[in-house]
N, C-alpha and C positions, 0 to 999 in steps of 0.2 A: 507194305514194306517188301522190298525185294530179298530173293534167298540170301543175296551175300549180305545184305545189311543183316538178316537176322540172324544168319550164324556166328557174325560177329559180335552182334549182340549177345548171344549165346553164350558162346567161346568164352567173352571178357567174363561174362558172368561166373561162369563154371572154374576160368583165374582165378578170378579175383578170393571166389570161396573157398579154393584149394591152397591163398595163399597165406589166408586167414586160420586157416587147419593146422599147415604145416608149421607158421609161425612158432606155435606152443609145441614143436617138438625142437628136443635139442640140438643147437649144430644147425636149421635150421634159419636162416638168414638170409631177408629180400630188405630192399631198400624202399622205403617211403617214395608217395607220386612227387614228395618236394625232393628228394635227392636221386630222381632217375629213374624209380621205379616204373613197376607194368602202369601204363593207361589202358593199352588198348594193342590187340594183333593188328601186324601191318600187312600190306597187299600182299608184300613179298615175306611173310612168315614162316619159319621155317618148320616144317612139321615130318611127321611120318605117318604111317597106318600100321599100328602094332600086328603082332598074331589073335587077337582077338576081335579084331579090325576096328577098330575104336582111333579117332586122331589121335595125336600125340601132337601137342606143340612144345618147340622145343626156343630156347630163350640160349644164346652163347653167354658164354662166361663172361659176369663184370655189364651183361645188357639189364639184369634186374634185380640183382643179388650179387654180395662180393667175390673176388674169383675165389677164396677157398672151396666156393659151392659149383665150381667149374659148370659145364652145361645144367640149365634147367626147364626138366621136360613137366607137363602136364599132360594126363590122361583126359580128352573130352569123351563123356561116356550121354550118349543120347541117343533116342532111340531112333528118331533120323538120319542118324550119320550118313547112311548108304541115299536116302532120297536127295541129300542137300548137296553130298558128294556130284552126283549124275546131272545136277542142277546149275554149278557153281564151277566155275574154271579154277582151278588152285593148281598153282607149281610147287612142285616139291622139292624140297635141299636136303637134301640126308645131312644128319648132325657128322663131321668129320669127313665131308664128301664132296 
């Protein structure tokens, strides 16, 4: 498997479970895979690299949850980041940029 197949594998994974978390907290609102929800990050995914250096993928308002919940970011925390980073060509979009 090539790096970018498996950081996206990764990535979805480390979604999907953060979306499952957040769910059961209040206010807290993403839409099902039948109504538009996350499948899967795209080529052109928007992210950032926080102060702790850890990606951040970020989802615009109304792409996987309703716009009350404007922008929504996830932390991917693994402990590759930096090798798959140096490995993997990724463009970045600042959220609001």
């Amino acid at each position: 498997m090539r790096y970018q197949e498996k950081y996206v594998e990764l990535v979805n994974a480390q979604i999907n479970q953060q979306i499952k978390e957040r769910q059961g907290i209040e206010g807290e609102v993403f839409f099902t895979q039948e109504e538009g929800g996350f499948e899967t990050i795209s080529e052109e995914q928007n992210f950032y690299i926080n102060s702790a250096r850890n990606v951040v993928i970020v989802f615009e308002k109304h792409e996987i949850a309703p716009g009350f919940m404007e922008n929504v970011e996830f932390e991917i925390i693994v402990s590759w980041n930096s090798a798959i980073l140096n490995k993997v060509t990724l463009v970045a979009v600042c959220p609001g940029g």
